[in-house]
VOGU-3710 file (C-alpha; in Angstrom, 3 decimals, decimal comma):
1> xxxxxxxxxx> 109,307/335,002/31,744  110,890/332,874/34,307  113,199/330,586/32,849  112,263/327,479/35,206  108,652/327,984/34,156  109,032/327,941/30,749  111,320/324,637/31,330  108,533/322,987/32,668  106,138/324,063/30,265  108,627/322,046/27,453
11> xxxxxxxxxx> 108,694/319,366/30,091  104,886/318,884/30,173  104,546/319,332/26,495  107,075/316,714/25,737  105,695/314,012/27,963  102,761/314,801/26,481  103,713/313,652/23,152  105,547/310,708/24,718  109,156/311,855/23,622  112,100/311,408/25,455
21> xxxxxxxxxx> 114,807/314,625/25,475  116,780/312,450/23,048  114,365/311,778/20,805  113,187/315,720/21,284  116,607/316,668/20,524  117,351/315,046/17,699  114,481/315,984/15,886  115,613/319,893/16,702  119,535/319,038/15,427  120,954/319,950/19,039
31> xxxxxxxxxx> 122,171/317,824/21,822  120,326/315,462/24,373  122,019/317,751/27,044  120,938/321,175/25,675  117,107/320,418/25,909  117,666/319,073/29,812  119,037/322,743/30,082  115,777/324,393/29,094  113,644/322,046/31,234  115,578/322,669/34,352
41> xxxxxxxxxx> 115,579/326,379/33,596  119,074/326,633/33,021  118,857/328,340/29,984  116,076/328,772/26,962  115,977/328,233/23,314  116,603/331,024/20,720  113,045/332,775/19,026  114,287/330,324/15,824  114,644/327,150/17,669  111,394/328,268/19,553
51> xxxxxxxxxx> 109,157/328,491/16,277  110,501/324,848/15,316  109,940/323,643/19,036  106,143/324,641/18,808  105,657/323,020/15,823  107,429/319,796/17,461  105,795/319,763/20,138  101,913/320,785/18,386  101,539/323,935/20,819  101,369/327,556/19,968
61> xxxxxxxxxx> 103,857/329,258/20,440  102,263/331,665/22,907  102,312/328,933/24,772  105,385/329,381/26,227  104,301/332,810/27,178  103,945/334,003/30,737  99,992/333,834/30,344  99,754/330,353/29,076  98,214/327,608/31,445  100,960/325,045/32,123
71> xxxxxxxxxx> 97,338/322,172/31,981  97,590/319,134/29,792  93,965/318,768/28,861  92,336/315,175/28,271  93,193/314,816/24,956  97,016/314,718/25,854  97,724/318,323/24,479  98,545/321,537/26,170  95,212/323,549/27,459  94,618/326,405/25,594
81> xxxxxxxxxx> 93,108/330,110/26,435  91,247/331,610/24,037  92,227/335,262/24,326  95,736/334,132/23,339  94,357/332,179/20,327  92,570/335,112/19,593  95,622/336,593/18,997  97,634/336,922/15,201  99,699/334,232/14,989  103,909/334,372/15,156
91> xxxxxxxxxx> 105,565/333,963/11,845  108,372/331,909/11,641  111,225/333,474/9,840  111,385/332,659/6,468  115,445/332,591/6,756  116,895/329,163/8,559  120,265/328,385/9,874  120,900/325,329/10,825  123,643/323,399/13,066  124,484/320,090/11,822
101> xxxxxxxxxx> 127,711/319,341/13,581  128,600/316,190/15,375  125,625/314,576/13,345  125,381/310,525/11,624  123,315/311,362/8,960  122,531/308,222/6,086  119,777/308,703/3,043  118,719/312,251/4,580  117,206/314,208/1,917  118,042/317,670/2,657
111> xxxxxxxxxx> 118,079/318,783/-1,290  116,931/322,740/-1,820  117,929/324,241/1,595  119,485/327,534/1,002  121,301/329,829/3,530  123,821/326,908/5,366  125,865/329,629/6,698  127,125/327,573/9,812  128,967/325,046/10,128  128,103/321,335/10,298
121> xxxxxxxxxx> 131,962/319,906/11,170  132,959/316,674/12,715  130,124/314,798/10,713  129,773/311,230/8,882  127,022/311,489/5,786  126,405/308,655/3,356  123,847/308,620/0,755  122,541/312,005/1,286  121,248/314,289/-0,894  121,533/318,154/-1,239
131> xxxxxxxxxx> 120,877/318,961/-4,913  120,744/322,775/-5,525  121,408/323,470/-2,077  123,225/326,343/-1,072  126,477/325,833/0,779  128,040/329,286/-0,086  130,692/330,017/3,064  130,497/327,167/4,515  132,649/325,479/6,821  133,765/321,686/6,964
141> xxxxxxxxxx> 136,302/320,421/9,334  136,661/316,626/10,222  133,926/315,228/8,106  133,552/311,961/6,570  131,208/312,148/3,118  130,373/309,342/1,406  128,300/308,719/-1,670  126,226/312,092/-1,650  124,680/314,281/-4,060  125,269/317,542/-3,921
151> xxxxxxxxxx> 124,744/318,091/-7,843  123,803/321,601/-8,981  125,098/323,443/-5,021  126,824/326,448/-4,252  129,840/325,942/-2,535  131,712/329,405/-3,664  134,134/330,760/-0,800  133,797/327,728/1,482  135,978/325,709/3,109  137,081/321,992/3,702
161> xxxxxxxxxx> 139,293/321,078/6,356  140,367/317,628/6,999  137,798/316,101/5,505  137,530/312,779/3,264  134,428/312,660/0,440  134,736/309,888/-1,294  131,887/309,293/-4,169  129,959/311,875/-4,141  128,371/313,860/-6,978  129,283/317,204/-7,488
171> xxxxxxxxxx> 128,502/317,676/-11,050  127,402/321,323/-12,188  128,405/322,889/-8,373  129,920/326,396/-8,062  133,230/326,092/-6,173  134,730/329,381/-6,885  136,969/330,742/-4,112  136,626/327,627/-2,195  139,283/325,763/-0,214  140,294/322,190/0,499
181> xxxxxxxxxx> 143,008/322,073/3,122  144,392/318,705/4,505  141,264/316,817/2,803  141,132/314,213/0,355  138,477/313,361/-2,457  138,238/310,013/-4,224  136,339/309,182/-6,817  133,979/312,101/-6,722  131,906/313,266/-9,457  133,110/317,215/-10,772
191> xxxxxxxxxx> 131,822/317,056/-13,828  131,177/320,777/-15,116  131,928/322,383/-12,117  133,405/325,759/-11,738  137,135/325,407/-9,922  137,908/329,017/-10,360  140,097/330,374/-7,509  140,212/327,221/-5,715  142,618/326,587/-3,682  144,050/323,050/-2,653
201> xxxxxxxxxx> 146,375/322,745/0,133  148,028/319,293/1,027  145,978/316,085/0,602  144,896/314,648/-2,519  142,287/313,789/-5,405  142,203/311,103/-7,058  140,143/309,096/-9,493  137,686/312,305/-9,656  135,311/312,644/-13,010  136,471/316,343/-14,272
211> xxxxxxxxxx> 134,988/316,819/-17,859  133,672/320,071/-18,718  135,363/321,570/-15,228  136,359/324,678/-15,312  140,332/325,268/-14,673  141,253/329,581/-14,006  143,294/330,603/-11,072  143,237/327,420/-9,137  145,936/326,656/-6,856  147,642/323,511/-6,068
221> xxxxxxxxxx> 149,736/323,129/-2,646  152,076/320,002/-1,647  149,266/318,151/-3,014  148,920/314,513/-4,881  147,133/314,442/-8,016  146,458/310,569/-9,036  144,530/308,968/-11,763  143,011/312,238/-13,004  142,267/313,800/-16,747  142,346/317,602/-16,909
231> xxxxxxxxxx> 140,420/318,813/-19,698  139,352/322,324/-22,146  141,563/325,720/-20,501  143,496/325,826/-17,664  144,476/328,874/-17,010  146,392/330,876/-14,412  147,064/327,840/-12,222  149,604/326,486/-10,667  150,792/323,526/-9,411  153,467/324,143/-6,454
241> xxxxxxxxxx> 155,274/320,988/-5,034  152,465/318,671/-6,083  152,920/314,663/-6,841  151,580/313,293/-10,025  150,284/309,419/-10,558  149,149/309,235/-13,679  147,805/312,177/-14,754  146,306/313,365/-17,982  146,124/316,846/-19,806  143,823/315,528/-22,559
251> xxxxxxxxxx> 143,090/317,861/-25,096  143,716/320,871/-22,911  144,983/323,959/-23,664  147,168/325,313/-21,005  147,725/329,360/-20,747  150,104/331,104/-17,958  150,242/327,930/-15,537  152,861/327,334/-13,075  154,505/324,343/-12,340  157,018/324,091/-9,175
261> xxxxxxxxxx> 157,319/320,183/-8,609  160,073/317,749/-7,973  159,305/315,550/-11,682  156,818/315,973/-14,437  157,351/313,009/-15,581  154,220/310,737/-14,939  151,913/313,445/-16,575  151,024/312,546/-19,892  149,778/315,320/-22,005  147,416/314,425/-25,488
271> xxxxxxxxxx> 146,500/316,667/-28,131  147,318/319,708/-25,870  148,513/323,466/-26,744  150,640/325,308/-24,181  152,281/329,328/-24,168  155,692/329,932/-24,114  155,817/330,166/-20,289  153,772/327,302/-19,205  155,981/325,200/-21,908  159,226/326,418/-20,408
281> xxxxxxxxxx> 157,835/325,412/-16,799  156,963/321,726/-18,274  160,543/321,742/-19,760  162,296/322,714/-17,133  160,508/319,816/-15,121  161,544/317,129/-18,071  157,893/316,619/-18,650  157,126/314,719/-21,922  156,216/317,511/-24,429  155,628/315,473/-27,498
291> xxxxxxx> 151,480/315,521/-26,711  152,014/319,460/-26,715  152,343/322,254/-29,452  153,607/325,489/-28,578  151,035/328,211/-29,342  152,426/331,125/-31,807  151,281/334,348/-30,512
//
């Protein structure tokens, strides 16, 4: 259909239920400007955004359609015409993307959404929860998190660029393959999470919970490590050009890990069993040894 038609069909059904574009917009997660778009018939919302629009707005969604009255009745709703109600409704898609970017977002409850392919970068979040949500191959870039819980998520493969989380819960999350690049996490919650193949470039962690993570294949890059207790295996790590503060292998046993750094010195290992190699790599950085035994093999 015409695009200026079905622009002032939104038009008439927004009015209608006394919302302003803004307030229209934000309830769809796009911008102020991209709704003023579709009412001047500059351009039209995809079949997804569509479905949620109807719903929105309380119309159906053959509304929209070319044989749809454009009549607000008297009770404030769009007319309808009963051979298109007659009609099998349109299923909405069972699968959901959605487009958080550019977003304030404080005590949002968005915990079981599954499928957050696309991005959401350049946002602030506090307080919000996303437990068991799916987050696998996602991208992050510029955000600020604060004090969320993302407890029990799949983050495997994504990625987190220049980003700050600070206090936020991340206990029992799949990270596998994921990487943090430029971003820093304080005090966050990691408890028995899975770190294998995850790869941290530049920035920092610090004061993070870690008991019960899982240490194989991670990488560390130019990175600062402060005020941090490594626990259980860590294996096939490494740790190139990275800056400890104290740091803690505590009861760890450490197999086939590199380490490449400047001094060694402020780790303090307890109760911990090393191979031959990793030993020689903590020697040959003057690291204390004397909470380490050598394992025979």
């Amino acid at each position: 259909m015409e695009t200026k038609r079905m622009g002032n069909k939104i038009a008439e059904a927004r009015k209608s239920k006394n919302l302003s574009q803004a307030q229209l917009a934000e309830q769809l997660f796009i911008s102020a400007q991209a709704v003023g778009k579709w009412e001047r018939g500059e351009s039209i919302p995809d079949f997804i955004t569509m479905n949620r629009l109807a719903g929105i707005l309380g119309v159906d969604l053959n509304y929209f359609s070319d044989d749809f009255g454009t009549g607000i009745n008297e009770t404030g709703t769009p007319g309808p015409v009963a051979e298109i109600l007659n009609q099998p409704a349109v299923k909405t898609p069972k699968k959901t993307t959605w487009d958080m970017s550019r977003g304030n977002w404080s005590g949002a409850d968005f915990s079981g959404l599954k499928n957050l392919h696309e991005k959401f970068s350049e946002s602030n979040m506090q307080n919000c929860r996303f437990i068991g949500s799916g987050f696998s191959g996602l991208i992050l870039k510029g955000n600020y998190i604060e004090n969320c819980d993302f407890s029990g998520s799949d983050f495997s493969n994504s990625q987190f660029q220049k980003s700050f989380l600070t206090g936020n819960n991340l206990n029992n999350c799949l990270l596998t393959g994921a990487e943090f690049t430029a971003s820093y996490l304080t005090g966050c919650n990691f408890s028995d999470a899975d770190f294998s193949g995850v790869v941290v470039k530049s920035g920092g962690i610090e004061k993070c919970k870690t008991g019960g993570t899982v240490w194989n294949g991670v990488s560390f890059t130019g990175s600062q490590l402060t005020d941090i207790v490594l626990e259980g295996t860590v294996e096939d790590c490494s740790f190139d050009n990275c800056a400890f503060l104290r740091v803690t292998f505590s009861n760890a046993t450490l197999r086939n890990t590199f380490f490449k750094c400047k001094s060694l010195k402020k780790i303090k290992f307890v109760n911990c069993l090393a191979d031959r190699m990793t030993y020689e790599f903590l020697k040959n950085g003057k690291a204390d040894l004397r909470g380490i035994n050598l394992i025979l093999e």
